[in-house]
N, C-alpha and C positions, 0 to 999 in steps of 0.2 A: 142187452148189455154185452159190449165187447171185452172177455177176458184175455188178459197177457198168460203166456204159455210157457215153460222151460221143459226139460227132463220129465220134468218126476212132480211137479205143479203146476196149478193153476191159481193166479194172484190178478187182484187188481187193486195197488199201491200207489194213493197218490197222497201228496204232502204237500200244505202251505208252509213255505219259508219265509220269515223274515229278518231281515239282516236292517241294522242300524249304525250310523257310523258314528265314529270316536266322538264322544262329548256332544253327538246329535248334531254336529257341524252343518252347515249347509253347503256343500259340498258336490250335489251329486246333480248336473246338468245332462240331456238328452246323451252328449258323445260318452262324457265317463259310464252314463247308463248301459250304453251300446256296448260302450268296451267291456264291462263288467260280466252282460249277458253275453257276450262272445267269450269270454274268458270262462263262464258259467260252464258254456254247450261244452266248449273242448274237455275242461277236467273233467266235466259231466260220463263224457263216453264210457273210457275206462271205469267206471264205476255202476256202469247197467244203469245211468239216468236219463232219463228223457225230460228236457224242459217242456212244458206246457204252455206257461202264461209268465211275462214278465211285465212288470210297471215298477215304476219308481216316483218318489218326491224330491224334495232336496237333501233329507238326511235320511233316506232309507230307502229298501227294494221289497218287493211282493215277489215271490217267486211260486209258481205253481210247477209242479214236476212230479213224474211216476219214475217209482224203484221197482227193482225186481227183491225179493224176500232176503238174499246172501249179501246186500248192498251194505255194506259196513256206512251208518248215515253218519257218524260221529266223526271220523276219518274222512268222508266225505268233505263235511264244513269244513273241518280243521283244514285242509290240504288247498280247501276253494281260498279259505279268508286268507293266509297266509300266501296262497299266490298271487291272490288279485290284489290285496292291499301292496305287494311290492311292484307290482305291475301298471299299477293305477302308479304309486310316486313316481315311480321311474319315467312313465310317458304323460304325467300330467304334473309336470312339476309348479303350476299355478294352486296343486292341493296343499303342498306343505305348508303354505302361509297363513293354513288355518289348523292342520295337522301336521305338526313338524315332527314329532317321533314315527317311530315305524310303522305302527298302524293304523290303516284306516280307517276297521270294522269297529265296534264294541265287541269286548269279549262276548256278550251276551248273544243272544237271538231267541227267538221260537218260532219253533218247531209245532206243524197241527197234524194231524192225520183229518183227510176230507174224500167226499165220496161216498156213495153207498149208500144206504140204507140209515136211516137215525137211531140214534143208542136205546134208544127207547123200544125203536121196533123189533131191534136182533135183541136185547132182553126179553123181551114178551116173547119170540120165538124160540128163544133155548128154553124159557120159563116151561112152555106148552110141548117140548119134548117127550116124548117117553107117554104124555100122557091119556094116549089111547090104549096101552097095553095094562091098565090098572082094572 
């Protein structure tokens, strides 16, 4: 297993994202896909994110991507949803005629943590701690 590195840690931080758009619209074709994941990678930088995996449907995106531990992920979304829905109306203005207010996203999304080891097994392993020195 390949761990990511900083100063003073050692992490390996990956997150399923996914984003949905306003009222579930069906809105979201190969190019706005592209553009969205292009818009992703660049705010992504500044933010210590690596994309991993990207797909899309008509009304939504999968996002797979690794943080580093100090990655503020709340200000992350907030900063993504907010530039790429103005960015998306601006250079795709055939969106508005299904979303005509300002944004594109749903307020909402989820957010997973993935990777690793299963809940189960790093349970049993903290469980079984300590428990040789008894």
């Amino acid at each position: 297993m390949k761990l990511d590195t900083n100063k003073h840690s050692v992490f390996q931080l990956y997150y399923h994202l996914i984003f949905v758009t306003k009222y579930r619209r069906k809105v979201i074709d190969d190019e706005i896909s592209e553009f969205a994941k292009s818009t992703f990678e660049r705010i992504a930088e500044s933010y210590h994110i690596t994309l991993e995996e990207w797909n899309h449907d008509q009304d939504h995106v999968h996002i797979l991507f690794k943080a580093h531990p100090k990655t503020e992920l709340s200000k992350f979304i907030n900063s993504y949803k907010s530039a790429s829905s103005r960015l998306i109306k601006r250079d795709y203005p055939r969106v508005k005629e299904h979303l005509w207010k300002e944004m594109f996203w749903s307020k909402s999304f989820c957010l997973l943590t993935t990777g690793g080891a299963p809940i189960e097994a790093i349970k049993k392993y903290i469980e079984e701690q300590g428990n040789n020195h008894k």
